[in-house]
GULUMMAR-775839 format. One record per residue: residue number from 1; x, y, z of N, C-alpha, C, O in turn. Coordinates in nm, 3 decimals, decimal comma. Each point is the difference from the previous one (the first is absolute). Layout:
<rs>
k_nxx_nyy_nzz_caxx_cayy_cazz_cxx_cyy_czz_oxx_oyy_ozz
NUM_X_Y_Z_X_Y_Z_X_Y_Z_X_Y_Z
...
</rs>
This chain:
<rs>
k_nxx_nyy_nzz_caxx_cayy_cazz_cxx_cyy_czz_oxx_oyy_ozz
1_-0,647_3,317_0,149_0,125_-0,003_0,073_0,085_-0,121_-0,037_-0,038_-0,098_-0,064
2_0,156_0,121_0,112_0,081_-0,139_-0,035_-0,045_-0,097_0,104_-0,029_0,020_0,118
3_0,030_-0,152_-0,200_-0,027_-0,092_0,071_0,130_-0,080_0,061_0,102_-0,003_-0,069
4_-0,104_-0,049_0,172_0,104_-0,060_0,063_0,034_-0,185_-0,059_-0,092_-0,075_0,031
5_0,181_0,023_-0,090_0,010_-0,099_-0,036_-0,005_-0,123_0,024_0,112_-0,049_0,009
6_-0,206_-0,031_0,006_0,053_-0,159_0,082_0,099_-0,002_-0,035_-0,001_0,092_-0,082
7_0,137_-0,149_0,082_0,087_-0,078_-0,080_-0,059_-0,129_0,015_-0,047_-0,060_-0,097
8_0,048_0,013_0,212_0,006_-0,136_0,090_-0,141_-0,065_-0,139_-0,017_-0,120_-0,021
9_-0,038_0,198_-0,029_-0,161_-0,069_-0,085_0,119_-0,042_-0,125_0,012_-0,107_-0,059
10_0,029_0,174_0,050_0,079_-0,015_-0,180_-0,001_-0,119_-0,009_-0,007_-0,076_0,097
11_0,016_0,030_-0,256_0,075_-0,112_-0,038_0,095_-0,003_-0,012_0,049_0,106_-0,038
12_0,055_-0,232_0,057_0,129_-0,012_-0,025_0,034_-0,053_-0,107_-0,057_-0,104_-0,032
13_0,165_0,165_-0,061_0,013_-0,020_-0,145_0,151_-0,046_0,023_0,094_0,074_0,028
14_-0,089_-0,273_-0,052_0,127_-0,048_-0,023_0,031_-0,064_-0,061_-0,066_-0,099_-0,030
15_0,227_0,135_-0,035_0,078_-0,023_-0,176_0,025_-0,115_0,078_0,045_0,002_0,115
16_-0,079_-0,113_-0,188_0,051_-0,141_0,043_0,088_-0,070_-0,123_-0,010_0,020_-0,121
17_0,085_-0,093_0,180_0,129_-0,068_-0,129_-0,011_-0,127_0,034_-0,034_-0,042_0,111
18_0,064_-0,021_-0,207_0,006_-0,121_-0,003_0,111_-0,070_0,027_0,099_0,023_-0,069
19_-0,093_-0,097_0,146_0,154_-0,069_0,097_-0,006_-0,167_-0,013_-0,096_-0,061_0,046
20_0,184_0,005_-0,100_0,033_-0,098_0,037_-0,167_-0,140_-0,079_-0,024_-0,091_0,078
21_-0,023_0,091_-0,150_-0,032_-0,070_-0,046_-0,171_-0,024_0,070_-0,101_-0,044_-0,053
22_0,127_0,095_0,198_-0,133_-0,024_0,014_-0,072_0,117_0,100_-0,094_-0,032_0,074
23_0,114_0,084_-0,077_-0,031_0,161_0,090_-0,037_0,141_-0,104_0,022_0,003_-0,121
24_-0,068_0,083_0,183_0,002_0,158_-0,035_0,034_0,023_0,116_-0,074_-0,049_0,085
25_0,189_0,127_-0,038_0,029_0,116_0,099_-0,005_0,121_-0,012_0,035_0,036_-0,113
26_-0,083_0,098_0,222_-0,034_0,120_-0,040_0,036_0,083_0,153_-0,037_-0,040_0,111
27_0,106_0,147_-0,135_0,006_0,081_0,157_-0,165_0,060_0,028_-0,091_0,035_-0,075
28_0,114_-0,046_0,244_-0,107_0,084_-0,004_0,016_0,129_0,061_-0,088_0,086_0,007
29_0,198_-0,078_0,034_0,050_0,152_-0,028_0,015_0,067_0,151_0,034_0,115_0,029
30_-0,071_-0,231_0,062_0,018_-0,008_0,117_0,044_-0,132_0,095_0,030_-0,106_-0,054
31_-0,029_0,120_0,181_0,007_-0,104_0,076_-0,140_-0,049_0,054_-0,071_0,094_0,039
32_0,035_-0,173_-0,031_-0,121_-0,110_0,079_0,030_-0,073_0,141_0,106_-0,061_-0,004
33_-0,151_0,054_0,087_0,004_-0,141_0,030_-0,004_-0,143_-0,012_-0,089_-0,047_-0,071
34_0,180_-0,044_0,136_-0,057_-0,087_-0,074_0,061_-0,127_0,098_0,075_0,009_0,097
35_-0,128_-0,119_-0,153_0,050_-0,105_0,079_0,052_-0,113_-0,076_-0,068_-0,102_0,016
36_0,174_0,088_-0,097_0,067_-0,075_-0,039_-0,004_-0,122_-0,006_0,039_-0,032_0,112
37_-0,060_-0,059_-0,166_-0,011_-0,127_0,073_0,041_-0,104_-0,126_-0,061_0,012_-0,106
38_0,167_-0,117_0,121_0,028_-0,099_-0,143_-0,123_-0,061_-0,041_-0,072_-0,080_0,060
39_0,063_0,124_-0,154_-0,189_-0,069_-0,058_0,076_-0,034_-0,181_0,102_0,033_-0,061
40_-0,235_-0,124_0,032_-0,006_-0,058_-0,143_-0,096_0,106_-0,045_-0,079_0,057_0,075
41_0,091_-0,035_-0,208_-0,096_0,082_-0,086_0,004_-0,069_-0,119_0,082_-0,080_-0,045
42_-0,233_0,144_-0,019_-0,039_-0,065_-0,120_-0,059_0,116_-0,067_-0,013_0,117_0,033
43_-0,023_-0,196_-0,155_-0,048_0,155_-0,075_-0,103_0,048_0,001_-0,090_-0,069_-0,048
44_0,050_0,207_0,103_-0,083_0,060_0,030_0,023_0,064_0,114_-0,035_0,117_0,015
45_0,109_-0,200_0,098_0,039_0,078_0,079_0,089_0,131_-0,006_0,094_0,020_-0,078
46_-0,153_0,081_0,196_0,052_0,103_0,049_0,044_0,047_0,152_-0,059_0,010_0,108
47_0,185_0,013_-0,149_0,067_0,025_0,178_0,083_0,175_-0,033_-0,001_0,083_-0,091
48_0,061_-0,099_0,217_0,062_0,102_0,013_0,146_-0,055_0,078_0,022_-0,055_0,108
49_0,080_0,110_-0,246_0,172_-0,033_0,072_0,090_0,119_0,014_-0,010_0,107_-0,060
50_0,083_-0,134_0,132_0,052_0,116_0,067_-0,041_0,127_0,034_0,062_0,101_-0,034
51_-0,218_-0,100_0,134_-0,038_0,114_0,006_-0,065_0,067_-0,067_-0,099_0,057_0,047
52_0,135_-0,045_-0,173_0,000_0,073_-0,118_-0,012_0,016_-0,099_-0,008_0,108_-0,059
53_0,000_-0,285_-0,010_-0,081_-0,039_-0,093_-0,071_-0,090_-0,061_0,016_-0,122_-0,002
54_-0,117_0,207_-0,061_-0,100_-0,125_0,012_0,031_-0,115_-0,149_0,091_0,027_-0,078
55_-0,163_-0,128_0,060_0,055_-0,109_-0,068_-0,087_-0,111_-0,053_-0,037_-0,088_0,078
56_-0,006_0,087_-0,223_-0,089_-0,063_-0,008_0,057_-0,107_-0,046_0,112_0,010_-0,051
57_-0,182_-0,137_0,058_0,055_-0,126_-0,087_-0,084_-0,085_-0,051_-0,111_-0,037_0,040
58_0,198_-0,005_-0,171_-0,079_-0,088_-0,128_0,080_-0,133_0,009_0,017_-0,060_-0,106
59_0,030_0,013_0,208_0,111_-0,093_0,017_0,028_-0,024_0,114_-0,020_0,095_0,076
60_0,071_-0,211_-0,018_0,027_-0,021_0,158_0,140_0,009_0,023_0,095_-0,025_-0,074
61_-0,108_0,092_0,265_0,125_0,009_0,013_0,010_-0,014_0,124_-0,112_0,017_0,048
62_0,216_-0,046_0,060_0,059_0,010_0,090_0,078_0,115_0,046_0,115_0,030_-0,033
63_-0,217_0,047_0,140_0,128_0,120_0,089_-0,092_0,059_0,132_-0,102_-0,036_0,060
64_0,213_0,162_-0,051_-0,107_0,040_0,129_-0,045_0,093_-0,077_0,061_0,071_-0,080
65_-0,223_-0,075_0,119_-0,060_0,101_-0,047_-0,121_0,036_0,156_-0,002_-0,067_0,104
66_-0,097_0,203_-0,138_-0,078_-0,009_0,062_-0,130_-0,018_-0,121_-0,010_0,078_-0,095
67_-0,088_-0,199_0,119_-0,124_0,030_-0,069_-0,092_0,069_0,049_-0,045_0,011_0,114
68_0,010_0,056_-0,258_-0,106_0,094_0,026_-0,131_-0,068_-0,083_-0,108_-0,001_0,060
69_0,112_-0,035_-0,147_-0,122_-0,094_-0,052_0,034_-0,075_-0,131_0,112_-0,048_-0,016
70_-0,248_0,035_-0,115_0,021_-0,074_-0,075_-0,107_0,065_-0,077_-0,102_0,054_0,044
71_0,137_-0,066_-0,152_-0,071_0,029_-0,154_-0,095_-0,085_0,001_0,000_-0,120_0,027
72_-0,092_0,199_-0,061_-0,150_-0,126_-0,036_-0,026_0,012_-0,149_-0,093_0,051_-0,063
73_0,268_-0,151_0,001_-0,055_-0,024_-0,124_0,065_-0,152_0,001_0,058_-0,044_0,099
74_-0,074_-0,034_-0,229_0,043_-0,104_-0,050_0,168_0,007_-0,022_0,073_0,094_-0,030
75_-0,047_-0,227_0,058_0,170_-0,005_-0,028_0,062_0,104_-0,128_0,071_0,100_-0,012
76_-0,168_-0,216_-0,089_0,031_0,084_-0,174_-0,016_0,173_0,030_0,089_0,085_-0,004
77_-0,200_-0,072_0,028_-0,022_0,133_0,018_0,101_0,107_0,087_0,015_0,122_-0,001
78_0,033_-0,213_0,062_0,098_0,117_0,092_0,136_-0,006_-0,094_0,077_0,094_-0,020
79_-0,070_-0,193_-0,018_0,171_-0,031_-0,094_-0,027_0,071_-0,153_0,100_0,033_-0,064
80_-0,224_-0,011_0,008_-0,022_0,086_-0,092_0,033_0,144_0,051_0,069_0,075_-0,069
81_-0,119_-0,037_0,190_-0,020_0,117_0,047_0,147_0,057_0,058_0,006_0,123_0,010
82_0,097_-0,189_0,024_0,142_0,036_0,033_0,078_-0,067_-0,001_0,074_-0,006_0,098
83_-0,051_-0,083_-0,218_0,112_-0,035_-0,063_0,034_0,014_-0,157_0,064_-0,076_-0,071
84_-0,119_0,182_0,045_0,017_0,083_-0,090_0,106_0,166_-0,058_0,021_0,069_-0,100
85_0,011_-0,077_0,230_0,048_0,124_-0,025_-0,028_0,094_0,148_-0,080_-0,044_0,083
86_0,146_0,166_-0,060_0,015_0,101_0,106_-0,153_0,024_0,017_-0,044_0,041_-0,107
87_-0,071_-0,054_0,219_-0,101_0,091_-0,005_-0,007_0,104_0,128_0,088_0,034_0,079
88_-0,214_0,001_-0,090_-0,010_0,136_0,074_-0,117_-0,008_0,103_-0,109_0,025_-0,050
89_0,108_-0,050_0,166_-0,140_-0,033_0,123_-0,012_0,131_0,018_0,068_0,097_-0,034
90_-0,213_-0,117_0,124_-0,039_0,115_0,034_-0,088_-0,054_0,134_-0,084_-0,089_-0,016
91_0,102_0,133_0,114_-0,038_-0,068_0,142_-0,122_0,157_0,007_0,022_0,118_-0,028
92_-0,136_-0,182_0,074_-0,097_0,071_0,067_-0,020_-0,013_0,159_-0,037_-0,096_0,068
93_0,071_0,212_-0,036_-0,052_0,006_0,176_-0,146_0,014_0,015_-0,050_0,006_0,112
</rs>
């Protein structure tokens, strides 16, 4: 029989671009919650801005964001890893 689909299990597959010297930004194709708050970031960190997208960084910055966590890699390693060019995440539920 057909089986009925999680969606909610899927992974989320997001085109992220590179902005401004020290970020990847990417939609996530919806709205979130979130709680905003003026914070410092550094690289590795990950938040969520405007709701809607998420945002990784190889570089520090000042804004409102909401954090959601942090890369468990090395500085070099994260600035190899997205400051290179457009990449492509893939979030597991």
């Amino acid at each position: 029989g057909d089986e009925m689909k999680d969606v909610s299990k899927e992974d989320i597959v997001v085109l992220m671009s590179m902005y401004g010297d020290f970020e990847q930004v990417g939609s996530l194709g919806k709205k979130y919650l979130s709680d905003d708050k003026q914070i410092m970031v550094d690289s590795g960190d990950i938040v969520l801005y405007n709701n809607s997208n998420i945002v990784l960084f190889y570089a520090s910055n000042a804004w409102s964001y909401t954090r959601l966590g942090k890369m468990d890699l090395s500085k070099n390693e994260v600035v190899d890893l997205l400051s290179n060019g457009n990449i492509t995440i893939r979030i597991s539920r």
